[in-house]
C-alpha positions as CSV (number, residue, x, y, z in Angstrom):
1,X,-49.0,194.4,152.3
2,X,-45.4,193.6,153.3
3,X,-45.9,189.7,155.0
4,X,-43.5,187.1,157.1
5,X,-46.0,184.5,156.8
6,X,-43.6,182.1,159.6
7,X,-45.0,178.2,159.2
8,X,-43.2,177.7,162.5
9,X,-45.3,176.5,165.4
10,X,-43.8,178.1,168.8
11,X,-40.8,177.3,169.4
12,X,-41.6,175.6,172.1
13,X,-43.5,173.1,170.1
14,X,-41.1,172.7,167.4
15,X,-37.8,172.8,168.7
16,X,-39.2,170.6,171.3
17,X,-41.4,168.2,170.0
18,X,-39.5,168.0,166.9
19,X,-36.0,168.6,167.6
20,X,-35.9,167.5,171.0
21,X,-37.6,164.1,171.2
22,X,-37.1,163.2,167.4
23,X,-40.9,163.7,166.6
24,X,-40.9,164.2,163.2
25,X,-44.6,165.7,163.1
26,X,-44.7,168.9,162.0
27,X,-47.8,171.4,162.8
28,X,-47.0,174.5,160.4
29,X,-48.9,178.2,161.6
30,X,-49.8,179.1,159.9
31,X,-50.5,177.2,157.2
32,X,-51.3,179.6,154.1
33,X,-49.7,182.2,152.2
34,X,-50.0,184.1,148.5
35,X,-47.6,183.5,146.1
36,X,-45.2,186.1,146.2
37,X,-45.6,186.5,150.3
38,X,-42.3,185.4,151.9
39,X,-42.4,182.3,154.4
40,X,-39.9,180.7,156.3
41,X,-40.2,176.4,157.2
42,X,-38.8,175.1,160.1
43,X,-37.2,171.4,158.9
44,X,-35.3,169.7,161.9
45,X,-31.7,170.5,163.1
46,X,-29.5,170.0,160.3
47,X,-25.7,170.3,160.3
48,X,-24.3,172.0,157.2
49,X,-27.1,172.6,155.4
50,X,-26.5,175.4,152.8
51,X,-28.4,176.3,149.1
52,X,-26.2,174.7,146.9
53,X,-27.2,171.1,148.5
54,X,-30.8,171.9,149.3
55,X,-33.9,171.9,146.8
56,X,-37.4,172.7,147.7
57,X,-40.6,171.6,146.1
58,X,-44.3,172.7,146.3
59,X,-46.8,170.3,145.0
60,X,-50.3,171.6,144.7
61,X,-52.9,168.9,145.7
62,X,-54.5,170.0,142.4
63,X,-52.2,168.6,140.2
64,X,-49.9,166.5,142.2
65,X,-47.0,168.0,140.5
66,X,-44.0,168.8,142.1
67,X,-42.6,172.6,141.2
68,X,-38.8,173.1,142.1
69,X,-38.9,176.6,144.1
70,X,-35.4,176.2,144.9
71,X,-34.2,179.2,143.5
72,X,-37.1,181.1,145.4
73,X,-34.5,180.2,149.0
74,X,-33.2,183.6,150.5
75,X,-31.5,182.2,153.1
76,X,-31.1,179.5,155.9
77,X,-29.9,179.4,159.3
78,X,-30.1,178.1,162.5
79,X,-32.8,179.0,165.1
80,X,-31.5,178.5,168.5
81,X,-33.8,178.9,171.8
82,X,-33.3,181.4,174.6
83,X,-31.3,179.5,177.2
84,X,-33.7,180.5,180.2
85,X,-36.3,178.7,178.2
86,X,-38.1,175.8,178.9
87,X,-35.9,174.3,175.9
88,X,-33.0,174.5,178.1
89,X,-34.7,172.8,181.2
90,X,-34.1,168.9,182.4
91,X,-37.2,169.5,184.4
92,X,-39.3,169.2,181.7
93,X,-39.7,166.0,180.3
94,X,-39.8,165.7,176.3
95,X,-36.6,168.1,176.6
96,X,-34.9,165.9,179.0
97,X,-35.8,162.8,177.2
98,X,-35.1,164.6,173.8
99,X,-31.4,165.4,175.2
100,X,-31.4,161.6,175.9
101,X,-32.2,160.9,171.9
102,X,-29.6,163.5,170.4
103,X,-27.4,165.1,172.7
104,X,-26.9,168.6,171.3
105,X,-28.5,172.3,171.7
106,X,-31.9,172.9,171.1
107,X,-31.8,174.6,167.5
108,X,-34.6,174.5,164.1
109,X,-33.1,175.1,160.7
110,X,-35.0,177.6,159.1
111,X,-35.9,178.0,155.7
112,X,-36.8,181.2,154.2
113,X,-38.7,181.2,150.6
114,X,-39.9,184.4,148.4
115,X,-42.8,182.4,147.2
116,X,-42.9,182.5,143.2
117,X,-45.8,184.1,141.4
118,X,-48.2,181.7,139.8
119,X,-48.9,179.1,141.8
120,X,-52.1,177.0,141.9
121,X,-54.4,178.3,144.6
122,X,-55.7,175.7,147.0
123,X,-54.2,173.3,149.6
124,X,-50.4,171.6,148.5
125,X,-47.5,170.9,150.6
126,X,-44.0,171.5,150.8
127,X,-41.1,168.8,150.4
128,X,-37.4,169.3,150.5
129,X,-33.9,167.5,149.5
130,X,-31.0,168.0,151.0
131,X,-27.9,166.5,151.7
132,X,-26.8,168.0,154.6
133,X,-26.2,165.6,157.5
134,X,-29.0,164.9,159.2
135,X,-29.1,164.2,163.2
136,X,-27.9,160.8,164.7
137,X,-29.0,159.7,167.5
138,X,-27.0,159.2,170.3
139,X,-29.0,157.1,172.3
140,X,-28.6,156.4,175.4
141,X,-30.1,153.0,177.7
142,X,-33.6,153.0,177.0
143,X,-33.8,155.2,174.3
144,X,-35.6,153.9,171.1
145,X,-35.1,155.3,167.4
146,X,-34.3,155.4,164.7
147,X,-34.8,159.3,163.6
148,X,-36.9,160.4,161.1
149,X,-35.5,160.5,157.6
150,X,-36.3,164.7,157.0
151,X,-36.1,163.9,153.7
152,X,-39.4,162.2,153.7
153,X,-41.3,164.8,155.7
154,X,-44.2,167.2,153.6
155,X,-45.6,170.5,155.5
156,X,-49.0,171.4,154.3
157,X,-49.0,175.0,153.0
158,X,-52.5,176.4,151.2
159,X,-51.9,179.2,148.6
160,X,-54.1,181.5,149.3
161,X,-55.8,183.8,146.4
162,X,-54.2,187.1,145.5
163,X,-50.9,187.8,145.1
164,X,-48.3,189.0,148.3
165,X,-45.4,190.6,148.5
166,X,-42.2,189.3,149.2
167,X,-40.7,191.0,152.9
168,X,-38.1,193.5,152.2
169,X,-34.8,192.3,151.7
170,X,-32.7,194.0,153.4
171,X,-34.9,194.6,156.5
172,X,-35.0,197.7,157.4
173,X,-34.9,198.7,161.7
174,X,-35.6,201.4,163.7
175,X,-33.4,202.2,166.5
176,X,-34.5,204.2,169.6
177,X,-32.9,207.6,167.9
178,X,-35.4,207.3,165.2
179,X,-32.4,206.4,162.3
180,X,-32.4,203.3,160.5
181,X,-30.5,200.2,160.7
182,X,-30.6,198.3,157.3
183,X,-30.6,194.1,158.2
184,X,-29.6,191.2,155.6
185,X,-31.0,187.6,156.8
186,X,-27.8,186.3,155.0
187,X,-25.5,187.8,158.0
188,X,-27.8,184.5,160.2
189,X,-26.3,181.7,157.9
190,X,-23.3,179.7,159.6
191,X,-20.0,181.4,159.1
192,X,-16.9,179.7,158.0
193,X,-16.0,177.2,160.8
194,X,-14.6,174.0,161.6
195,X,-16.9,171.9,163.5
196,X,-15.5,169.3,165.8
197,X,-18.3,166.9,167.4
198,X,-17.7,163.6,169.4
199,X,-19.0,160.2,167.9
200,X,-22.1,159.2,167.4
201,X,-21.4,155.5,168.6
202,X,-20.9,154.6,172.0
203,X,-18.6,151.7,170.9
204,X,-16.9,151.4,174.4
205,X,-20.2,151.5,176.3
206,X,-18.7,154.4,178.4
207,X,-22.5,156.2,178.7
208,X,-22.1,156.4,182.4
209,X,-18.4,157.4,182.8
210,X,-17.6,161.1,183.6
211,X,-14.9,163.4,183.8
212,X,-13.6,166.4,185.4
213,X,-11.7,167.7,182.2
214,X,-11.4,166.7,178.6
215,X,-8.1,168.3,177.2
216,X,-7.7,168.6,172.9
217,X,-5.0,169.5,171.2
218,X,-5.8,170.2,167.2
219,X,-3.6,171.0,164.5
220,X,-5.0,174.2,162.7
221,X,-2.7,175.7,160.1
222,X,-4.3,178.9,158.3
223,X,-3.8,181.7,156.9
224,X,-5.3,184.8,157.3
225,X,-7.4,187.1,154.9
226,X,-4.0,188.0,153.2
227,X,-2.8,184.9,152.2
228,X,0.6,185.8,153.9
229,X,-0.2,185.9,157.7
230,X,-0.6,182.9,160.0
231,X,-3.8,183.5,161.8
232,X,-3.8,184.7,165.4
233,X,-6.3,184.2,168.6
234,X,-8.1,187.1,166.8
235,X,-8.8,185.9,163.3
236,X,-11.0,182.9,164.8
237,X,-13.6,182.4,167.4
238,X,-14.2,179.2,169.3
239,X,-17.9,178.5,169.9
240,X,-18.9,175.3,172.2
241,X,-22.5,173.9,172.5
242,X,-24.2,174.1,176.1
243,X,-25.7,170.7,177.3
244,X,-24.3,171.1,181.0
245,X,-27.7,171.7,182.3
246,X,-28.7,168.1,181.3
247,X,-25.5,166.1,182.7
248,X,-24.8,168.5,185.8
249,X,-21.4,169.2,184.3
250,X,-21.1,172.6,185.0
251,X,-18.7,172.5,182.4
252,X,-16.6,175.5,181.0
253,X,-14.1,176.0,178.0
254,X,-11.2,177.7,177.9
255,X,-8.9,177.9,174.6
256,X,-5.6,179.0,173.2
257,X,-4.2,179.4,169.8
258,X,-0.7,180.2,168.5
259,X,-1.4,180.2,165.0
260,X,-0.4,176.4,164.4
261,X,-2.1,174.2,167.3
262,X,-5.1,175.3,169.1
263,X,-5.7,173.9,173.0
264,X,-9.6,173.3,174.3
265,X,-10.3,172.6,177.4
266,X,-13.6,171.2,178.8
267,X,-13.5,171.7,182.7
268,X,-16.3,169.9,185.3
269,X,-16.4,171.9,188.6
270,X,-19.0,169.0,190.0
271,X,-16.2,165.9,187.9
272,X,-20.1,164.9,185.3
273,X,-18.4,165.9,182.0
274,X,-19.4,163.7,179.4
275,X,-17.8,162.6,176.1
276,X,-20.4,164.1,174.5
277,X,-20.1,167.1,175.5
278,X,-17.1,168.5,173.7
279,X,-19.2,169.7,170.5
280,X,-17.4,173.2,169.3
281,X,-16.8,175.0,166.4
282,X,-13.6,177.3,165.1
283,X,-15.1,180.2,163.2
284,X,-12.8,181.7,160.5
285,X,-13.4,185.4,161.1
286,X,-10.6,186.7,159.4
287,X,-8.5,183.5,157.9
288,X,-9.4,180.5,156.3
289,X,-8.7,176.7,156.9
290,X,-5.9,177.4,154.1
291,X,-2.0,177.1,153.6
292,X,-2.1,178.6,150.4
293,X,-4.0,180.3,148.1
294,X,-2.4,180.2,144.6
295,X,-3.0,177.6,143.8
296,X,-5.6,177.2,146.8
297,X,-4.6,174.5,149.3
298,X,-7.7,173.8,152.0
299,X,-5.5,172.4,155.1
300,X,-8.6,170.5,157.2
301,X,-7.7,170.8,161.5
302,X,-6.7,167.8,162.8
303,X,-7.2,166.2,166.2
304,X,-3.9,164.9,167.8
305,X,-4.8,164.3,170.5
306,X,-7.2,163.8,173.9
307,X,-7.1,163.7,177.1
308,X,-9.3,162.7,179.9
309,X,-8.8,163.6,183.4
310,X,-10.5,162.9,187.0
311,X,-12.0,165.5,188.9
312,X,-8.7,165.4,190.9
313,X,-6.6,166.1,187.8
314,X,-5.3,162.6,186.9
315,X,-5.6,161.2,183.6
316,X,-7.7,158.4,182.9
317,X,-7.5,156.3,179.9
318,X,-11.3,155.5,179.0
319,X,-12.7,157.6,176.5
320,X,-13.1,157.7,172.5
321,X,-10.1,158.4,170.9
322,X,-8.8,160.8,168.2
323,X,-10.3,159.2,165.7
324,X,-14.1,158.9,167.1
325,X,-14.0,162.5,167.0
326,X,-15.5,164.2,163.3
327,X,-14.3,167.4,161.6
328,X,-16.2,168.9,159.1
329,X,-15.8,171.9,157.1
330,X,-18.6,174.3,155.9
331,X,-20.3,177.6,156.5
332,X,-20.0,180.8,154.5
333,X,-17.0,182.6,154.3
334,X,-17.8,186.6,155.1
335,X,-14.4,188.8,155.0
């Protein structure tokens, strides 16, 4: 029997309980699997977290010896919640209070494992390595911490007797005219992109300051997918987190590109956008973060500059400044 043996809780439970409120107590379901079945572990919101710097270990109670499955990883990505959820809701409090902790989206990473043959039958757990950053917490007044090291966290998994069988790879769907639509779990894992977040640190003890626009202007030379081209509004995407229903920004982005600068714009209708906000990432559809590619020269955006204005449209000069704000490079590059 083809099996997805998922040791995710709902959703609800994990994203919130664990991403949300920085609970690092994980409740697997379920909790056993064959070797051979295909599972997938839900292990905390991490930020470029990719195969080459993750390992995975299963270490049978048994023996107490710890097996590197790494190679047995088909993929990981990011689980985000629907945004009518309750994960999206400030009425609900471990969300609210989570938002409080970490200040991003609601999202699991999610690590899916073909289970190798042979292992010892009975109850282990699972461990993993990676070094991928791991989430900071922004916290707020009244907040306490310090997050959970994920690296330290085990989740119970029993290996059942009998031997499964790994789910299909590539999925296989069946649309509504009765053909079939092949699926790769690969096509999930993070694109190319250029992640620009704001800082961890509230250094200037500006938590209760807010905006009615936060204007950035980033240098972003690349080149498209034939090394000759400068890249145009259409070779990238611009993606922005959503936190607006926790700070009553009813914020909105707008963006331009010419090929050499690129101009975001966070806009507050209600004048409660916070420096946190601004979280968004440039997604190399069709270019790279390159101004060369023989030899290849990776050209990193920069951020020259921000600007903070009223709700009125004045600038104000209290805010982090281009050099609070982080720009990291990573993702998988799919032409």
């Amino acid at each position: 029997m083809k099996s997805l043996s998922i040791l995710l809780n709902t959703f609800k439970l994990v994203a919130v309980a664990l991403i949300l409120t920085g609970c690092a107590a994980l409740q697997p379901f379920p909790q056993a699997a064959r070797s051979g079945d295909t599972i997938a572990l839900g292990v905390g919101p991490l930020v470029d977290v990719k195969k080459p710097n993750t390992k995975v270990y299963f270490t049978s109670d048994a023996d107490g010896v710890p097996r590197n499955i790494t190679t047995s990883v088909r993929s990981i990505f990011n689980l985000y919640a629907d945004r009518t959820s309750l994960a999206y809701s400030p009425n609900y409090g471990y969300v609210d209070a989570g938002h409080k902790y970490i200040h991003h989206e609601p999202w699991e990473t999610v690590i899916v494992i073909d289970l190798p043959l042979g292992l010892p039958v009975g109850p282990g757990h699972i461990t993993y390595q990676t070094t991928a950053s791991q989430p900071t917490a922004l916290l707020e007044p009244g907040v306490t911490g310090p997050y959970p090291d994920l690296n330290t966290l085990s989740l119970p998994l029993e290996i059942l007797p009998g031997t499964g069988t790994e789910a299909p790879s590539p999925f296989e769907y069946a649309l509504s005219s009765g053909a079939k639509l092949t699926g790769d779990l690969n096509a999930l894992t993070p694109q190319r992109q250029a992640l620009i977040s704001p800082p961890v640190e509230d250094t200037g003890s500006i938590w209760g300051s807010t905006y009615g626009a936060i204007e950035f202007s980033i240098s972003l030379p690349m080149l498209d997918n034939d090394c000759v081209s400068s890249a145009t509004e259409d070779s990238i995407r611009v993606v922005a987190q959503d936190v607006s229903n926790f700070t009553k920004s009813k914020a909105t982005m707008a963006w331009a590109y010419d090929g050499a600068v690129l101009k975001v714009m966070f806009i507050s209708s209600s004048g409660n956008l916070r420096y946190f906000e601004p979280r968004f990432s440039v997604i190399a559809e069709t270019a790279d973060f390159i101004t060369a590619c023989d030899p290849l020269t990776v050209t990193p955006p920069t951020v020259d500059s921000v600007k903070y204005y009223d709700i009125n449209g004045v600038e104000i000069f209290t805010g982090p400044v281009t050099t609070d704000y982080n720009v990291k490079l990573f993702g998988r590059y799919v032409l």
